[in-house]
N, C-alpha and C positions, 0 to 999 in steps of 0.2 A: 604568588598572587595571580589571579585568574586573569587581572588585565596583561601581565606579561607576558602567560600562557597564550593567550590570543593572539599579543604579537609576534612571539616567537612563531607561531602556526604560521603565521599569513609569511611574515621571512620566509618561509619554511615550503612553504606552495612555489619558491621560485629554485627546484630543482633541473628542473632542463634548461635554467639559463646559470647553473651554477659557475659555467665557464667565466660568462661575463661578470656577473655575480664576486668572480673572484676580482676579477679585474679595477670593478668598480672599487671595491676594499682599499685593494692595494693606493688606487690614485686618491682615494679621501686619506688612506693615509699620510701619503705625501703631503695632499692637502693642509691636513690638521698641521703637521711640520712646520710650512711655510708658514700659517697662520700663526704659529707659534715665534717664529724667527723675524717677521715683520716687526714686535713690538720690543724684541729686543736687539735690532740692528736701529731702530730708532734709539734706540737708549743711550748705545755706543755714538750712538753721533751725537747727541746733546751732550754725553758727557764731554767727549772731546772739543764740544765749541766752548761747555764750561769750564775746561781747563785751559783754556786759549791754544790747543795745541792741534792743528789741521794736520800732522804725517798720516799721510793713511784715509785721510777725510774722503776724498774723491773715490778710492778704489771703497770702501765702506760704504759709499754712495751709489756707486754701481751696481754693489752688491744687494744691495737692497732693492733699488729698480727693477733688477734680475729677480729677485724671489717676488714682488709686487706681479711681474710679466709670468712669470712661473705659476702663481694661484688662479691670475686668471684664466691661462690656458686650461689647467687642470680644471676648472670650473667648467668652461666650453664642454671638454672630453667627457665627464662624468655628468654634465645635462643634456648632453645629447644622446646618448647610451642609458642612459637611466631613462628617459621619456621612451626610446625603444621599448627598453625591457619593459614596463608598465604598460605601456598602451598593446604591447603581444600577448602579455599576459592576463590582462582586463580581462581580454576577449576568450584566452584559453580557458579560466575558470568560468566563465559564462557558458564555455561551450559543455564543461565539464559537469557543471549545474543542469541545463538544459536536460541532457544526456541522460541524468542520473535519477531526477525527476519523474522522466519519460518512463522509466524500467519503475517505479514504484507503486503498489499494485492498489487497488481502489480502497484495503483499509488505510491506507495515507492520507487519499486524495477525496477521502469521505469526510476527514478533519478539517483540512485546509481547505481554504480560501483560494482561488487560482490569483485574483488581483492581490494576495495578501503574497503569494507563492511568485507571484511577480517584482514586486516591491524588495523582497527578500534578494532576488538573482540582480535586480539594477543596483540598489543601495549600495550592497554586498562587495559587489563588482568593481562598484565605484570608488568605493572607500578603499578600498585593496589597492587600487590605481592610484589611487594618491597616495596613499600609505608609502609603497613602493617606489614613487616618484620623490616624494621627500626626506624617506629616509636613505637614497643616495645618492640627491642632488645636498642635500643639505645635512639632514642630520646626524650618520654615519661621522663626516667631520669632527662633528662636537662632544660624540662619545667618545674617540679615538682620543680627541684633547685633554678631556676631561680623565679620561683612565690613562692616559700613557704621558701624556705630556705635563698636564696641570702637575704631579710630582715631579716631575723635572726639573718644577720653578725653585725646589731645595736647595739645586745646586749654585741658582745664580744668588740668592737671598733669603736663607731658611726661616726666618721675623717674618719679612715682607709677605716670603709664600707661606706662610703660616693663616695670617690675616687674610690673604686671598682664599686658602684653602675651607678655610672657615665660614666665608662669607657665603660660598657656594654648597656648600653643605647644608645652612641654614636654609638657604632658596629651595633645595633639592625636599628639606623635611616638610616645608610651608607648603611645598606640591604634592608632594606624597598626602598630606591632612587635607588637603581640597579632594585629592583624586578620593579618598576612602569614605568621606565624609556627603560624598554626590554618586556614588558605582550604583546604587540600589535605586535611589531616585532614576538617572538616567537609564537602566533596565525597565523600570517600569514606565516611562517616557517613548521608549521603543517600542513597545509591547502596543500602547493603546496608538502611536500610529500606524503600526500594520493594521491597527483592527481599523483605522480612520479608512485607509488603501483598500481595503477587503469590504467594508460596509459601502462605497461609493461605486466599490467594482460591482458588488453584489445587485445595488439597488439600480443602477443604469444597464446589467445585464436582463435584467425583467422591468425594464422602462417601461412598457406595455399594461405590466400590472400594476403597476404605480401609477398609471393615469388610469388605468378603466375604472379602480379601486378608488378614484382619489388618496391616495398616499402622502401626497408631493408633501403635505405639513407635516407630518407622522417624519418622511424617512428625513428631511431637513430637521427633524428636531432633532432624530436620531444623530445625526450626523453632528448638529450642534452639540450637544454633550458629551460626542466623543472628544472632540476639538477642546471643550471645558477641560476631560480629564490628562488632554496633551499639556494642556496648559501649567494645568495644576502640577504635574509631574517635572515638566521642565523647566519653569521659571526657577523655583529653588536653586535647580543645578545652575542653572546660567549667574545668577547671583553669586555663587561661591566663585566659578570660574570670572567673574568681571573683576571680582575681587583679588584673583588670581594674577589677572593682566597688571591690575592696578600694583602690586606689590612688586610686579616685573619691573617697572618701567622707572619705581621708587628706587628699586634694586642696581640701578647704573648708577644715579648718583649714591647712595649711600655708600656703594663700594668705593666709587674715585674717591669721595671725602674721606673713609676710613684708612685708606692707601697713604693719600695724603697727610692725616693726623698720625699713623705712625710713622711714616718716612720722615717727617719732620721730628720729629720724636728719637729717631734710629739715627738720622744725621746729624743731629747736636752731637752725640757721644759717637760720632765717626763709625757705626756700625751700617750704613748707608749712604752710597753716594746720591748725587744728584741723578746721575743716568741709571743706576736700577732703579729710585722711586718712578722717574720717565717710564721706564718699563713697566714695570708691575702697573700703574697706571694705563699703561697699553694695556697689557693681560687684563686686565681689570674690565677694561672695557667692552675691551673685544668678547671676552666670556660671557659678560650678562648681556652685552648686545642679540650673543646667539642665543644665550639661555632664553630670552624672551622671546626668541623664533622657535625655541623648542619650546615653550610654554603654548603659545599659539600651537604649536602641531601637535603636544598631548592634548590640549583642551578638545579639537576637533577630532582627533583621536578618540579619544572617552567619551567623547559624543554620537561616535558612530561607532563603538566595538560592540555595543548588543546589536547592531544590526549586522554585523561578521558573526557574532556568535550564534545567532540564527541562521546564517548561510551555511556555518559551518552547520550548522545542528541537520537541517537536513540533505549536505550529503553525508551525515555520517548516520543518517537513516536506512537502515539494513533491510531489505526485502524479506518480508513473509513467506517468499515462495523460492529461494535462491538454488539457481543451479547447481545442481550436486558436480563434484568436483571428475567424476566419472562418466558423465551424464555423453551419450551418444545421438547423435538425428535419429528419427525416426522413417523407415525407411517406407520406399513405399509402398503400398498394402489394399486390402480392399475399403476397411474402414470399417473394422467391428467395433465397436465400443461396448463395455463391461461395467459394470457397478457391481462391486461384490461386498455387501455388506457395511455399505459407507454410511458413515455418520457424521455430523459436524454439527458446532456450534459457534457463535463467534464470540470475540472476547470477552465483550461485555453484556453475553444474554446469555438464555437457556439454551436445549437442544434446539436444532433446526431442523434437522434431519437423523433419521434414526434408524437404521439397517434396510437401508436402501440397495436392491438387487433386481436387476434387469440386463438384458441380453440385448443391444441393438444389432442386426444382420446388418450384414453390408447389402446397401442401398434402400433396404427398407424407413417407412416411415414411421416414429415414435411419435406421439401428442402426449405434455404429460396437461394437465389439466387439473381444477381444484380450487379454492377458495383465495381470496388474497391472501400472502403468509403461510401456505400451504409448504411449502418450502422448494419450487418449481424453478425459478429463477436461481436457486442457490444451488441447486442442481448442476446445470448450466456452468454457474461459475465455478464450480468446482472440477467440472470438464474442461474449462478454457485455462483452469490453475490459476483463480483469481485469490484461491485457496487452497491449503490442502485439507484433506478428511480427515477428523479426528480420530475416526476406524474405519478398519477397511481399505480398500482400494480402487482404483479407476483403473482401466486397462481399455488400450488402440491396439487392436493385434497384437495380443498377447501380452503387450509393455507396459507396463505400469508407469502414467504419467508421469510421475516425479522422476523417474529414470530418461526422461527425456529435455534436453535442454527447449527454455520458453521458447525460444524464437523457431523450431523444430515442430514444435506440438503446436502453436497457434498459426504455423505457415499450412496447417493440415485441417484445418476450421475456418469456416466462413459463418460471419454474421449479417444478419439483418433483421436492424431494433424496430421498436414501434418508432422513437425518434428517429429518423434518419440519420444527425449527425453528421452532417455534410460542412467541408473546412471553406471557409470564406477567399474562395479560389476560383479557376475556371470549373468546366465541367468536364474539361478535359482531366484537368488535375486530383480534380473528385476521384476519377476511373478508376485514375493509374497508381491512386492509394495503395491495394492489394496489390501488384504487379506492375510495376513500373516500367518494364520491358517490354512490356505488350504493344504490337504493332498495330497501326489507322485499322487496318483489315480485323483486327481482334476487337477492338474497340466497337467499332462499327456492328459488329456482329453478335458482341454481349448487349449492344442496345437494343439492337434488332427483336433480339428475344427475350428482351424486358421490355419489351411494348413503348420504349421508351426515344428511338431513331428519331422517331416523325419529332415530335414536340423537341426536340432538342435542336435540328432544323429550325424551325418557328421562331428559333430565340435571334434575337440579335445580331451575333458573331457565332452560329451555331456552339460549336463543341468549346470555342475559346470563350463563351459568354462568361459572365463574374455570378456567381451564385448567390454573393451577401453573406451575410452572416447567418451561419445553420442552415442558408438556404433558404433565405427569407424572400428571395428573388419568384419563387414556384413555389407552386401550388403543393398541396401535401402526398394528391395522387404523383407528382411528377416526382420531388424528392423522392418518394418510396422506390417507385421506378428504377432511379439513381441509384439507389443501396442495393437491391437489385441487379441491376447490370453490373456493380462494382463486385458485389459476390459472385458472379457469374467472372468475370474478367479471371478474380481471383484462383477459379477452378479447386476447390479444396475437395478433397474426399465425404466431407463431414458438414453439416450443416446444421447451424441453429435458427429458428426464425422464432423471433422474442416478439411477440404480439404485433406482427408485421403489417396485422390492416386492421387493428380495433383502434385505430385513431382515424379510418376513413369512413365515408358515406357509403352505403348500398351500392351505388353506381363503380364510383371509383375503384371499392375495393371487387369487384367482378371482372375491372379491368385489370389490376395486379395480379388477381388469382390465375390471371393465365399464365404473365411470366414468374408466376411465383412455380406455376409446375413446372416452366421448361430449366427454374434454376432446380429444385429438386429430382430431378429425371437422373438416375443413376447413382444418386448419393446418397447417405448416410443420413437421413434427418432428422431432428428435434423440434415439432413445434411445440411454444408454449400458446398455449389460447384460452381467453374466458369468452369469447365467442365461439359457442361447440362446436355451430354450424361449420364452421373454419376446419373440424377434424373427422369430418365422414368416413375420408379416403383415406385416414391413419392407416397402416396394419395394426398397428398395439396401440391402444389409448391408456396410458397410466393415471391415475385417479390419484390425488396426494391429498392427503389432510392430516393436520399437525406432524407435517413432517416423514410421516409412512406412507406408502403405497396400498392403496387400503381394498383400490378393484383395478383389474388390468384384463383387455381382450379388444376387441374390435369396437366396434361402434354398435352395430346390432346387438350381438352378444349383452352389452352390456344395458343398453337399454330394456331388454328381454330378461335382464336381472333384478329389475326394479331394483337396485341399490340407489347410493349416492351417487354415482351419474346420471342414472334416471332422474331423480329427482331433480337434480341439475341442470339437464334437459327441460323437464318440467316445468322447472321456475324461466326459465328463458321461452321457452317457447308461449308460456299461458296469455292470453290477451287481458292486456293492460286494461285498464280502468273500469 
C-alpha cells in the first residue's frame, strides 16, 4: 500500500540517528512489556483477595508499583530523545529540501509555484516531525504489543485471548476501509491546497498589478473557489475519519463488555478465573485505549501523507543537467567560447535552435540580436547549462561544457539581466553574492567602477542599507548598477549581459553604459540587445531568426548589407508618427 511506502520512507530518512533510533526501539520495547505486565499483576492481586488468601500480596504489590515506576521512567527517556531526534531532524530535511531545490534547473522552477514549493518544504517537514515524534514517544509501544505481546495473552487464557484477539482485528479492518475509502479524496484535498498557497503567493508577489489593474475582485474570487474546491475534497474525508474516532471510543466499551460476557461464560464451567477475566479487562482496556491514540495519529497521518509525498516527489526530482561522474573544474584560461553545430529544442515544443556555430575570441565582444523567439536567450542558457544541446556542442577552451562540473562552469560566467534580481538583504550582501570573500577594498572598488560608490553613500546606512524586496528600495538606474558591481566583484572571464539597459530611460541608461564597459574590459562578452544602438562596439554582431544565425560581421558591415539587420536598424531608427 502506498500509505505504508511513505511511512516506511519518512522511518527511513532517520539514518544518521539510527544509533539512537535503535535505542529508542529497544526502551519502547521494554515499554510495551511493562504495559503488558501492569494488567496482569493486577489480576494476580484480585485474584488473591478473591481467594481470601494475602501470602505474597505485599511483595506482588511491590512488584507492581515497581513496573508502574519503571513505564514511567521509560516514558521520560524515550520523550525526551525522541523530541531530540525530531526536532534535529525537522531541520536536517529542510536543509536537505532547501539544498536540492537550489541545484534544479529552470525547466523545474518554470512549473512550480515558489509559495507552492514553500508550502511543500514547511508542511513536509512538519509532518515528518511529528510523525517521528509520535511514532516513538508513543506508537512504536503499541505495535510492539500488538505483534509481540497481544499473542502472549494465549498463554495466560487462550478463550479470553481469543475474544481480545478478535476484537482488535475487527478495529484494525474498520481502519484499514476508512483509510482506502478517503487516500484518493485526501490526495486530491492536498493538491488544491498547494494550489490555495501558490495562487495567494502568486497574486501578493505582484500586488502592484492587482491594484493598478483593479484585480482585487478577480483574484479573491479566484481564491474563493479554490477554498470551495478544498472544501469539496476534504469534508468527505473528515466525515469518514469522525466516524472513524466515533467507532474508536465505542470500541473500549464494547471490548470490556465482551470480556465481560465471556468471562462470565468461561467462569461458570471453571474454564476462567476471576483474576484473568480482571486481566484481559486490563488488556482490553489498555489496547483500545491506545488503539484510539493510534487512530488519532493515522487519521492525522493520512491527512498529511500527500503532503510528504509531494516533499518526497521533489527531492527525488533528477536534474536535467547532472554532473557527469568524471566531470573536472575547469581550469583557468583565457575564455574562448565555441558553438559547434548546436541545436536544441525543449520538451515540450519544436526546434529552437538549429546548427548554431560561432567562435567567441577571448575578450572580445559578441551581440547576438534578432526578433523575440529568435532563439538568443536560449543561447545563453545553454552556455550557462541551464540545458544541454540536443546536437552539437559548446566548448570554454577546448572543454566541452558537460565535461565540466556546474559549480566550475558557472563560477567562470557572470550575469547581468535586464531584471536586476537583487535578494531582499543589505547592499553589502547583494555584492558579496558572486564572491563572498571579497574585501571592504574590493567592494569599494567594484562600485567605484559601476558608477555606483556615490549613491550607495546617499543611502541610509550606506553599504549595510536593506534593499527590500528585488530592490524595491532604488531606483532601477541604481539596481542596474548593483548587478553591475556584483559581476564586477565576481571577476569571471566570461560575460553575459541579457538586455542590461532596455528597461532604462535615455539618461540612466548612458550612465550605466559607462560601467557597463569598464565591467566588459578584458572579457569574453555576450550581449543580448533589441536595442541595436546598445551594439555599435560589438566585434561580431550575430543576427538570429527562427533559431539560425542568418547574418554575422560588425556593425557597419552589416548595415552596408542591407540584410535583416539593416532593416532592423531601419525599423528602430525611422521617426515615429
Amino acid at each position: 500500500m502506498r500509505f505504508l511506502r511513505l511511512y516506511a520512507r519518512v522511518i527511513g530518512e532517520l539514518g544518521q540517528d539510527r544509533r539512537l533510533a535503535a535505542i529508542l526501539v529497544l526502551a519502547n520495547l521494554a515499554l510495551a512489556g511493562l504495559l503488558f505486565v501492569e494488567p496482569l499483576l493486577f489480576g494476580r492481586i484480585i485474584q488473591m483477595m478473591a481467594g481470601g488468601s494475602t501470602v505474597g500480596e505485599a511483595a506482588l504489590l511491590g512488584v507492581w508499583i515497581a513496573v508502574i515506576a519503571g513505564s514511567i521512567a521509560l516514558n521520560i527517556v524515550s520523550s525526551l530523545h525522541a523530541e531530540r531526534l525530531a526536532h534535529r531532524n525537522r531541520l536536517r530535511v529542510m536543509q536537505r529540501y532547501y539544498e536540492h531545490v537550489l541545484t534544479l534547473p529552470p525547466a523545474f522552477h518554470g512549473d512550480a509555484q515558489s509559495g507552492g514549493l514553500m508550502k511543500t518544504m514547511l508542511s513536509g517537514a512538519d509532518t515528518m516531525f511529528w510523525l517521528w515524534l509520535g511514532f516513538f514517544r508513543d506508537q512504536l509501544a503499541i505495535y510492539l504489543a500488538l505483534a509481540v505481546l497481544l499473542p502472549l495473552t494465549l498463554l495466560i487464557n487462550w478463550r479470553l485471548a481469543l475474544v481480545l484477539i478478535g476484537l482488535v482485528v475487527v478495529f484494525a479492518v474498520l481502519i484499514a476501509i476508512v483509510v482506502r475509502r478517503t487516500e484518493s479524496g485526501q490526495r486530491q484535498a492536498q493538491h488544491w491546497q498547494v494550489r490555495l498557497i501558490g495562487t495567494a503567493q502568486d497574486a501578493l508577489a505582484n500586488v502592484t498589478v492587482v491594484q493598478s489593474f483593479t484585480r482585487m475582485a478577480e483574484e479573491v474570487g479566484r481564491f474563493r473557489s479554490i477554498v470551495a474546491e478544498v472544501i469539496r475534497h476534504q469534508f468527505p474525508v473528515l466525515n469518514w475519519w469522525a466516524l472513524a474516532n466515533v467507532m474508536t471510543r465505542a470500541a473500549s466499551s464494547v471490548a470490556v463488555i465482551a470480556i465481560v460476557i465471556a468471562g462470565i461464560a468461561l467462569n461458570a464451567t471453571g474454564e476462567a478465573d476471576v483474576g484473568e477475566i480482571v486481566t484481559f479487562m486490563g488488556l482490553a482496556g489498555l489496547l483500545i485505549a491506545r488503539l484510539d491514540g493510534a487512530v488519532h495519529f493515522a487519521n492525522r497521518l493520512f491527512l498529511e501523507m500527500p503532503g510528504i509525498a509531494d516533499f518526497f516527489a521533489v527531492l527525488d526530482r533528477r536534474s536535467t543537467v547532472p554532473d557527469r561522474a568524471d566531470a573536472a573544474p575547469l581550469a583557468a584560461g583565457p575564455g574562448e567560447v565555441a558553438f559547434e553545430g548546436v541545436g536544441f529544442a525543449y520538451p515540450t515544443g519544436g526546434a529552437v535552435l538549429s546548427d548554431v556555430s560561432f567562435v567567441a575570441r577571448p575578450g572580445s565582444r559578441v551581440a547576438l540580436v534578432g526578433a523575440t523567439g529568435a532563439g538568443k536567450s536560449t543561447c545563453m542558457a545553454l552556455l550557462e547549462r541551464f540545458w544541454d544541446p540536443a546536437q552539437g556542442r559548446i566548448t570554454i577552451d577546448g572543454r566541452d561544457i558537460r565535461d565540466l562540473p556546474l559549480a566550475s562552469l558557472r563560477a567562470r560566467i557572470g550575469v547581468v539581466f535586464q531584471d536586476s534580481m537583487l535578494f531582499n538583504r543589505s547592499i553589502r550582501d547583494n555584492l558579496l553574492i558572486g564572491r563572498p570573500d571579497a574585501s571592504e577594498a574590493e567592494i569599494e572598488a567594484a562600485c567605484r567602477a559601476a558608477e555606483a560608490h556615490d549613491f550607495i553613500l546617499a543611502q541610509p546606512e550606506g553599504y549595510d542599507t536593506m534593499v527590500g524586496e528585488r530592490g524595491s528600495s532604488l531606483s532601477g538606474g541604481q539596481r542596474q548598477r548593483l548587478a553591475i558591481a556584483r559581476a564586477l566583484l565576481k571577476d569571471p572571464p566570461i560575460l553575459i549581459l541579457d538586455e542590461a539597459t532596455s528597461a532604462l530611460d535615455a539618461a540612466t541608461e548612458a550612465r550605466v553604459a559607462t560601467a557597463l564597459g569598464h565591467l566588459m574590459h578584458g572579457r569574453t562578452s555576450f550581449i543580448i540587445a533589441h536595442r541595436l544602438s546598445t551594439v555599435r562596439e560589438a566585434d561580431e554582431i550575430l543576427v538570429f531568426a527562427a533559431g539560425r544565425i542568418v547574418e554575422r560581421g560588425d556593425f557597419a558591415a552589416l548595415v552596408a548589407r542591407d540584410g535583416v539587420f539593416a532593416r532592423l536598424v531601419a525599423t528602430q531608427l525611422a521617426p515615429s508618427g
